[in-house]
PyMOL Python script that loads the backbone (N, CA, C, O; Angstrom):
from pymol import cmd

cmd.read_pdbstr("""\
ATOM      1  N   UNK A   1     -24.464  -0.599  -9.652  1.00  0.00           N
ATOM      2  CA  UNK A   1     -23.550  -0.683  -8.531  1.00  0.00           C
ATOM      3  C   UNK A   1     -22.449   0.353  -8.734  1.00  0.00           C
ATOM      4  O   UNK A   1     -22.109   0.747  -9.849  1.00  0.00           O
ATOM      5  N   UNK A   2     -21.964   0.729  -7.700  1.00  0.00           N
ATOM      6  CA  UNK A   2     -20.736   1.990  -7.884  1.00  0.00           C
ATOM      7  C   UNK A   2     -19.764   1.814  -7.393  1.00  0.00           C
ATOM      8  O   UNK A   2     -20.199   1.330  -6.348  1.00  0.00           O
ATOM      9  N   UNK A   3     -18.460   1.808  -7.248  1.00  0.00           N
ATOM     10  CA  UNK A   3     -17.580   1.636  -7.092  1.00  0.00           C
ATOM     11  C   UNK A   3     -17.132   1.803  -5.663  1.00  0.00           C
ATOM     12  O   UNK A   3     -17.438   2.925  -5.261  1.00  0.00           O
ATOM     13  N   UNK A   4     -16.497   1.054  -4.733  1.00  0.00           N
ATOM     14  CA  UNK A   4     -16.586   1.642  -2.910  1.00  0.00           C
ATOM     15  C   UNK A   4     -15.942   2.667  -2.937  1.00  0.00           C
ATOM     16  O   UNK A   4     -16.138   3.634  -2.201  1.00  0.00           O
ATOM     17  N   UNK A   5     -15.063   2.571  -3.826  1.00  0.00           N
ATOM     18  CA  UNK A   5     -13.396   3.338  -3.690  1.00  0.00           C
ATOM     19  C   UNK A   5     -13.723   5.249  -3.795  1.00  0.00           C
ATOM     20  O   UNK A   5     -13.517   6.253  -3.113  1.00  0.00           O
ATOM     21  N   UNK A   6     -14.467   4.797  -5.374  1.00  0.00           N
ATOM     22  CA  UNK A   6     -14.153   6.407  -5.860  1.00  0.00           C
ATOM     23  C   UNK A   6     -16.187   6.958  -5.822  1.00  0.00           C
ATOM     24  O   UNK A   6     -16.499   8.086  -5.438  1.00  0.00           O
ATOM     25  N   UNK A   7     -17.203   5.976  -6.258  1.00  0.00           N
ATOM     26  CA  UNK A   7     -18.426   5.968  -6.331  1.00  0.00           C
ATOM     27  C   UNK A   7     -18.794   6.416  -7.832  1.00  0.00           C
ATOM     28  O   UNK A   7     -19.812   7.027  -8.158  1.00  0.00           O
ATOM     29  N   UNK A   8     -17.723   5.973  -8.707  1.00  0.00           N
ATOM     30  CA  UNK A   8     -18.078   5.750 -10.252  1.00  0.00           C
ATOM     31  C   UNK A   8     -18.825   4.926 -10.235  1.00  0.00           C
ATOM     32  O   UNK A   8     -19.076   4.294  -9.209  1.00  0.00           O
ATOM     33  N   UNK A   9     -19.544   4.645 -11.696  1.00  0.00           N
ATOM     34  CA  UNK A   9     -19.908   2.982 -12.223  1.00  0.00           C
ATOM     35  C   UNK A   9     -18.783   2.058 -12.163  1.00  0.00           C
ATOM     36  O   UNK A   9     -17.698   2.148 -12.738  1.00  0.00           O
ATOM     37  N   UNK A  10     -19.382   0.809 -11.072  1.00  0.00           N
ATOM     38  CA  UNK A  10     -18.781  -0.529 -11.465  1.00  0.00           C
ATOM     39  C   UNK A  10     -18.048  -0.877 -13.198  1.00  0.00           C
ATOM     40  O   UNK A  10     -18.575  -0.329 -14.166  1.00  0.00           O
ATOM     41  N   UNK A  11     -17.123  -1.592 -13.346  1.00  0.00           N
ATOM     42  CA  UNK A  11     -16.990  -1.920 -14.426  1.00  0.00           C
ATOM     43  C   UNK A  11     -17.077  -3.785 -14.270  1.00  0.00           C
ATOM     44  O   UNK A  11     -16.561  -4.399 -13.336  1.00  0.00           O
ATOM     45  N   UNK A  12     -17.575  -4.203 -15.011  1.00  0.00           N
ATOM     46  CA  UNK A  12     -17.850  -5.797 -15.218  1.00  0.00           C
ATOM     47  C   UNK A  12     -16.507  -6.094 -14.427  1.00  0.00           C
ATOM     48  O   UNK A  12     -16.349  -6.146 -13.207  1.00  0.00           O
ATOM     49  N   UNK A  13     -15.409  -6.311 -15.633  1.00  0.00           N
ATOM     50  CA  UNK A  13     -14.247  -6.608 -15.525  1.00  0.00           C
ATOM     51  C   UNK A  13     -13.404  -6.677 -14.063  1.00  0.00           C
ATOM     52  O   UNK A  13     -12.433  -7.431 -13.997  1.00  0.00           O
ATOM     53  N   UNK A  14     -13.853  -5.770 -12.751  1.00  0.00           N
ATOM     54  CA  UNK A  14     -13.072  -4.780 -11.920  1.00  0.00           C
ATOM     55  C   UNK A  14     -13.987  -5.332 -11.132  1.00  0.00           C
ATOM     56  O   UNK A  14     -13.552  -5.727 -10.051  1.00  0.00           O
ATOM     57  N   UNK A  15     -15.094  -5.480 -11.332  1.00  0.00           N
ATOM     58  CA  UNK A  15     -16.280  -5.552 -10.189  1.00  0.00           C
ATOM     59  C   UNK A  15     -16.113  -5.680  -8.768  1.00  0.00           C
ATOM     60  O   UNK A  15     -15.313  -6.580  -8.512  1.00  0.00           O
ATOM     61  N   UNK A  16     -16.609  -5.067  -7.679  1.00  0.00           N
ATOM     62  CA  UNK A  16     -17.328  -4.155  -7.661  1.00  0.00           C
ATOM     63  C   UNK A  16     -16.305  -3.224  -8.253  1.00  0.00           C
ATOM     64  O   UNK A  16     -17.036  -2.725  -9.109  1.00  0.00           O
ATOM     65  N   UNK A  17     -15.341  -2.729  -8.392  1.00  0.00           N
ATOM     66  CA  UNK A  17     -14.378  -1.728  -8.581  1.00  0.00           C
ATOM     67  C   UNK A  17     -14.584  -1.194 -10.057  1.00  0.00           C
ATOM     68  O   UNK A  17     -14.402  -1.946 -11.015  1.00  0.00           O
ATOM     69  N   UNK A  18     -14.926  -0.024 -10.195  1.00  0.00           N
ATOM     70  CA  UNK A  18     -14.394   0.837 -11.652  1.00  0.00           C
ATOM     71  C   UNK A  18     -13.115   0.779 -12.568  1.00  0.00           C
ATOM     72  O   UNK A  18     -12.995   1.150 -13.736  1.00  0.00           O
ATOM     73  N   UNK A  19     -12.300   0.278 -11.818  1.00  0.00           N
ATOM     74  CA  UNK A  19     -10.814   0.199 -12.730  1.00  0.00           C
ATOM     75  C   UNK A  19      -9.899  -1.029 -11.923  1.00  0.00           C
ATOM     76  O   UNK A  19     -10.336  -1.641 -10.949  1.00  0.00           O
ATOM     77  N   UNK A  20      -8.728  -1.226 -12.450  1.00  0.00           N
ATOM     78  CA  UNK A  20      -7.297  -1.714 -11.332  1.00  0.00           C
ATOM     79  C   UNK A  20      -7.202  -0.772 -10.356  1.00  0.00           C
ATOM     80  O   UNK A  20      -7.273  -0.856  -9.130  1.00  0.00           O
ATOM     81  N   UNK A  21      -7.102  -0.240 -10.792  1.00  0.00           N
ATOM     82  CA  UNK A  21      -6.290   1.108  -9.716  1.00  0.00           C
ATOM     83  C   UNK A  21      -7.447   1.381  -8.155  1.00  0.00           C
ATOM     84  O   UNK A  21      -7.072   1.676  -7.020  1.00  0.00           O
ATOM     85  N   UNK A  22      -8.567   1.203  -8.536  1.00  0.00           N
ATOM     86  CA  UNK A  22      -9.325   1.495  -7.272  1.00  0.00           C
ATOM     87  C   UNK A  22      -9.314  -0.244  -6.491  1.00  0.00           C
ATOM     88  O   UNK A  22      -9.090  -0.472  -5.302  1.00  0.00           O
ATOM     89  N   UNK A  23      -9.509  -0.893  -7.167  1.00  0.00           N
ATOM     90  CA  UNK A  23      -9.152  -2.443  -6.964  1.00  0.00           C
ATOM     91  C   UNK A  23      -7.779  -2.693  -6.230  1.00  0.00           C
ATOM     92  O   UNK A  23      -7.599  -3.522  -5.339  1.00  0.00           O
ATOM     93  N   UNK A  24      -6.506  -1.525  -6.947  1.00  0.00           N
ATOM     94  CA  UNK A  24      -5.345  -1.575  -6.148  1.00  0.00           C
ATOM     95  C   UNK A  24      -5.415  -0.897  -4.812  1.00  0.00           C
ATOM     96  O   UNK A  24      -4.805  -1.187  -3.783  1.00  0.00           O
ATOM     97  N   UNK A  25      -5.939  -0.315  -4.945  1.00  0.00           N
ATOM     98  CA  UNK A  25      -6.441   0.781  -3.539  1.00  0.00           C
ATOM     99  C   UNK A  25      -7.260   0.135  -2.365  1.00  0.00           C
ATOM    100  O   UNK A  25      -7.128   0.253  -1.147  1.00  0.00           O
ATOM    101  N   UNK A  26      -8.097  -0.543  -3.080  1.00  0.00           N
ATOM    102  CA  UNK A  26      -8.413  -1.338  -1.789  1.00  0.00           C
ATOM    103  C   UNK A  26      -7.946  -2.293  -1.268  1.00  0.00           C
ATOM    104  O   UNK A  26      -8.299  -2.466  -0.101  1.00  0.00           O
ATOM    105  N   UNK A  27      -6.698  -3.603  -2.049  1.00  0.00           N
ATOM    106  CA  UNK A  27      -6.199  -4.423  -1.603  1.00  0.00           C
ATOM    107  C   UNK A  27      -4.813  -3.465  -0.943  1.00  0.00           C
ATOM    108  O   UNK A  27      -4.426  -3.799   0.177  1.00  0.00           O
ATOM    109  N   UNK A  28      -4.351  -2.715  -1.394  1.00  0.00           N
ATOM    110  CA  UNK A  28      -3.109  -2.096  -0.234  1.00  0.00           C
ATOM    111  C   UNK A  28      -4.076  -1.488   1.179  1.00  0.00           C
ATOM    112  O   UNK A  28      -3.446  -1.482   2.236  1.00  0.00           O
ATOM    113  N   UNK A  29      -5.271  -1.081   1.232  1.00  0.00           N
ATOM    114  CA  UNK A  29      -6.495  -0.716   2.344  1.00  0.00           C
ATOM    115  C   UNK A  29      -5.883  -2.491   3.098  1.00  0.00           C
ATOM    116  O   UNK A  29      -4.807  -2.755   3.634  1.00  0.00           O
ATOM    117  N   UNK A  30      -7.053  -3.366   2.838  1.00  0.00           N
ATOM    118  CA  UNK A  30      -6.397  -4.662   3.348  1.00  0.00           C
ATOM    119  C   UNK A  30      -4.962  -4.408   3.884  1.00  0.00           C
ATOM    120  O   UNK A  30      -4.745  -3.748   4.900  1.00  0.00           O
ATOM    121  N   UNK A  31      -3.908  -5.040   3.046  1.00  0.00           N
ATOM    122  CA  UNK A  31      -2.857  -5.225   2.985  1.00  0.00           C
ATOM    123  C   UNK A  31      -1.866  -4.299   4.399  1.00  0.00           C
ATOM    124  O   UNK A  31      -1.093  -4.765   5.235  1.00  0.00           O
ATOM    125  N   UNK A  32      -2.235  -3.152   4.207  1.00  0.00           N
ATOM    126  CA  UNK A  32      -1.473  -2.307   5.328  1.00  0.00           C
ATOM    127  C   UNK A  32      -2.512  -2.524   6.397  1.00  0.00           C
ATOM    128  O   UNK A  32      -2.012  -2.137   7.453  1.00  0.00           O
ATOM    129  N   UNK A  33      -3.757  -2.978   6.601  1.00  0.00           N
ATOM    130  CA  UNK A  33      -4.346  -3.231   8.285  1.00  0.00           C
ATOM    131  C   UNK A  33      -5.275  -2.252   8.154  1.00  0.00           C
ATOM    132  O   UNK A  33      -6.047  -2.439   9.094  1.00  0.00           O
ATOM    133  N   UNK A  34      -5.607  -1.411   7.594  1.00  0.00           N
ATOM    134  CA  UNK A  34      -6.500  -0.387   7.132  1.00  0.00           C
ATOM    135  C   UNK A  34      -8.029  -0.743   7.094  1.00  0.00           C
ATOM    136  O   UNK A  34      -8.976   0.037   6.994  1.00  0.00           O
ATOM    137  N   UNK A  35      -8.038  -2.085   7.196  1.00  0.00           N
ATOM    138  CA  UNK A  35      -9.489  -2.315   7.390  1.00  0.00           C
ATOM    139  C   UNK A  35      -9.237  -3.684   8.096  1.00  0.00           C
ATOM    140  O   UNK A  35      -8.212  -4.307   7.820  1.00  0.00           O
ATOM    141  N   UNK A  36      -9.973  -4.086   8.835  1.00  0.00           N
ATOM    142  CA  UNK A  36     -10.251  -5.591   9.800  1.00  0.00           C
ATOM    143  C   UNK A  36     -11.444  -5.662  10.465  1.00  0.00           C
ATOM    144  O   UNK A  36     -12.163  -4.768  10.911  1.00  0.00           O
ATOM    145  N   UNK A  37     -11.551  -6.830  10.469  1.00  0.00           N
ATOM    146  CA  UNK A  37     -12.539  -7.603  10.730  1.00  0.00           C
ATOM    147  C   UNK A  37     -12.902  -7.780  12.254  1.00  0.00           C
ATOM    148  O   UNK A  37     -12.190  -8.614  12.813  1.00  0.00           O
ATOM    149  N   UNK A  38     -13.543  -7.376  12.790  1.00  0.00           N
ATOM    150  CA  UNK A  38     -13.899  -7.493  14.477  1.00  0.00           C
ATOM    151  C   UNK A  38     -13.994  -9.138  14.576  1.00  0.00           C
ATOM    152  O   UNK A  38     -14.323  -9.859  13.633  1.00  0.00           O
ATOM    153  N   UNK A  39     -13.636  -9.600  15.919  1.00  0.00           N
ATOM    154  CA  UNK A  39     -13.702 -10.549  16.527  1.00  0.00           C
ATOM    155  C   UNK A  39     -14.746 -10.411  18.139  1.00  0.00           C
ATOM    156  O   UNK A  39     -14.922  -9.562  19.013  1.00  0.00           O
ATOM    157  N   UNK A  40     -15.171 -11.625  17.866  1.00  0.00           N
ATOM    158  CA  UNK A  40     -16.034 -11.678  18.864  1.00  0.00           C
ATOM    159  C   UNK A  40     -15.494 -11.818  20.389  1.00  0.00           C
ATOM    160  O   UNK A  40     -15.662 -10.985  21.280  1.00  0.00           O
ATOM    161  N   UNK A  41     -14.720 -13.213  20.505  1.00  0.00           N
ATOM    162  CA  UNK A  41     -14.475 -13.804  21.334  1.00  0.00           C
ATOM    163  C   UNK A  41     -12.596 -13.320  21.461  1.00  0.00           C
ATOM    164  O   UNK A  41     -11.866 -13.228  20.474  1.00  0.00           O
ATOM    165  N   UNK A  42     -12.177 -13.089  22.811  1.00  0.00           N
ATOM    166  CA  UNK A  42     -11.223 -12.584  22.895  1.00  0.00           C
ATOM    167  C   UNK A  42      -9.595 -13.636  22.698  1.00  0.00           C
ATOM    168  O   UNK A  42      -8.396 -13.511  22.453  1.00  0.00           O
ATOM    169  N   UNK A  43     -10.723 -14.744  23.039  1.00  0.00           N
ATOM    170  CA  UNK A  43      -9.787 -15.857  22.371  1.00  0.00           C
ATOM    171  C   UNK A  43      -9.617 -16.024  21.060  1.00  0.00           C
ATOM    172  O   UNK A  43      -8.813 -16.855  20.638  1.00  0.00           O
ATOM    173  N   UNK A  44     -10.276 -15.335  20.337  1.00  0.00           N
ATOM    174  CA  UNK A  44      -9.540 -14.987  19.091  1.00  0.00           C
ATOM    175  C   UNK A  44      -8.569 -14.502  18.738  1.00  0.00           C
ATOM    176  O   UNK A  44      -7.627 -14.883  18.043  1.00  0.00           O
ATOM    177  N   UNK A  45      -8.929 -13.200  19.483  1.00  0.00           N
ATOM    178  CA  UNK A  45      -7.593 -12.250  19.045  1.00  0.00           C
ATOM    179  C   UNK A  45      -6.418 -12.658  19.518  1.00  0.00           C
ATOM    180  O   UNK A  45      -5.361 -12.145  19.150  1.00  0.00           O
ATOM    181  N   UNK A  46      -6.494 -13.674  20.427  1.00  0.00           N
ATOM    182  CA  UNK A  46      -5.617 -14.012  21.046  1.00  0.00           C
ATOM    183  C   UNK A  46      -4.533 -15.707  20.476  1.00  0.00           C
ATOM    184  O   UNK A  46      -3.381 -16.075  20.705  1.00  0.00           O
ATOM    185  N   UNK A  47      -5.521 -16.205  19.806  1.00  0.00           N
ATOM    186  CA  UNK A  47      -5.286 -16.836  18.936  1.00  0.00           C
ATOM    187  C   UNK A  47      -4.777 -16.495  17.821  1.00  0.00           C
ATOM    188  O   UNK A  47      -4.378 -17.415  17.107  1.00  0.00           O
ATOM    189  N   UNK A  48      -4.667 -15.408  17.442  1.00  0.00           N
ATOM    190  CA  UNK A  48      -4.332 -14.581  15.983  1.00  0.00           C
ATOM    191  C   UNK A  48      -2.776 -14.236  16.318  1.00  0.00           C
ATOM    192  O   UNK A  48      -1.717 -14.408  15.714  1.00  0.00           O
ATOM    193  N   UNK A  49      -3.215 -13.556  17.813  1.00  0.00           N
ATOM    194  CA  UNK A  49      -1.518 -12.935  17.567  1.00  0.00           C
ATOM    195  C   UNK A  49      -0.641 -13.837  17.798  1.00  0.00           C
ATOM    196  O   UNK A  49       0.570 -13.845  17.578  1.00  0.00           O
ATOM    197  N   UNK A  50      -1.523 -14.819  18.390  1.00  0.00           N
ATOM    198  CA  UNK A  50      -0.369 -15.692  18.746  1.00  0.00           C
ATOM    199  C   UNK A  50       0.316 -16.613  17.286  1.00  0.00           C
ATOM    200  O   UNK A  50       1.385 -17.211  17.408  1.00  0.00           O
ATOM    201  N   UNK A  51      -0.342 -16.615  16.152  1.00  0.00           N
ATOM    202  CA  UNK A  51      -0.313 -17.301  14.714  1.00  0.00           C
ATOM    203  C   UNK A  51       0.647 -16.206  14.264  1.00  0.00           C
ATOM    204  O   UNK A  51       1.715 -16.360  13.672  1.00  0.00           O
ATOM    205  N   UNK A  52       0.238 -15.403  14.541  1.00  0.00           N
ATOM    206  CA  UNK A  52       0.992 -13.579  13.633  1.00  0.00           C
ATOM    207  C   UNK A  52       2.431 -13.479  14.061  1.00  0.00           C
ATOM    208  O   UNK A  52       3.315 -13.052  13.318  1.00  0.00           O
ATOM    209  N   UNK A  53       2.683 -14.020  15.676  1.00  0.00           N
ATOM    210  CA  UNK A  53       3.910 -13.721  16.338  1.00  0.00           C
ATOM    211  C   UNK A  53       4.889 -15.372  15.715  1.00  0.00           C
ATOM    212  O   UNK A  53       6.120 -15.353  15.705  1.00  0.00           O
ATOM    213  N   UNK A  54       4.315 -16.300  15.380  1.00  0.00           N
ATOM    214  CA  UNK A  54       5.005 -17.144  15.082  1.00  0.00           C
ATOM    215  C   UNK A  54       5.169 -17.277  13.828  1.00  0.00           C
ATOM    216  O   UNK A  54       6.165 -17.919  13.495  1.00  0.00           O
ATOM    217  N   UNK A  55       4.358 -16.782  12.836  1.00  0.00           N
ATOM    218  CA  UNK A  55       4.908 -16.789  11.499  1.00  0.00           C
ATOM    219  C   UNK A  55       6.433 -15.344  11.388  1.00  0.00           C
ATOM    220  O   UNK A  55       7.571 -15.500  10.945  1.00  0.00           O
ATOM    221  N   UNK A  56       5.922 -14.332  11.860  1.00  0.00           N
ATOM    222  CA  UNK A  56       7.049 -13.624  11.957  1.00  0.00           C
ATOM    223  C   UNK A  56       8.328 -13.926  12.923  1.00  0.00           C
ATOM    224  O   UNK A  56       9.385 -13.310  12.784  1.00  0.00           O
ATOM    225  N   UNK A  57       8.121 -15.005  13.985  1.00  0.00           N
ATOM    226  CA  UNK A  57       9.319 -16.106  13.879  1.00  0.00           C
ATOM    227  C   UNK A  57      10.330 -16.489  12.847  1.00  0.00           C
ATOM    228  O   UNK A  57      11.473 -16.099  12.612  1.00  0.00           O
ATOM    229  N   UNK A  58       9.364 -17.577  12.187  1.00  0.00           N
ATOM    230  CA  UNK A  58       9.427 -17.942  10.854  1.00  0.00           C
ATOM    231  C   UNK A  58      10.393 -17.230   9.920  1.00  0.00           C
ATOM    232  O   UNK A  58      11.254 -17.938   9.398  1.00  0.00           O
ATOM    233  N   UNK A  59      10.377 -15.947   9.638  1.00  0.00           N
ATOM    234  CA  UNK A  59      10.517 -15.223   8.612  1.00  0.00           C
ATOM    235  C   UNK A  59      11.787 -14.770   9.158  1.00  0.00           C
ATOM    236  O   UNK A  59      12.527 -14.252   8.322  1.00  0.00           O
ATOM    237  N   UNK A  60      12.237 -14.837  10.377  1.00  0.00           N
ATOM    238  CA  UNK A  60      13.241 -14.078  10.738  1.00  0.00           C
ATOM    239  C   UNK A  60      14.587 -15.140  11.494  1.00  0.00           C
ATOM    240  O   UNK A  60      15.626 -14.622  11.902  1.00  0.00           O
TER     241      UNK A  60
END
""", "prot")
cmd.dss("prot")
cmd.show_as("cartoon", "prot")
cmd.util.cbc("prot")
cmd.orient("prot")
């Protein structure tokens, strides 16, 4: 298996990932919106923002 990030060898430890650092690379990918998940039904998305707009309520 090879790594998504860089296409080294996997390392056990990291798996699928070669190191932290490519492991860090893909959770800030996540993290900043850089990758997502399609929705089917538009009542989803609509359901989401509406969860997204009230936790950032929340916070503020």
């Amino acid at each position: 298996m090879t790594c998504p990030i860089c296409a080294k060898a996997s390392d056990p430890k990291y798996r699928p990932f070669c190191s932290k650092r490519c492991a860090d690379v893909d959770l800030g990918r996540w993290l900043s919106g850089r990758y997502a998940v399609a929705a089917d039904a538009p009542e989803d998305l609509e359901e989401a923002a509406e969860a997204l707009a009230e936790q950032a309520r929340k916070l503020h």
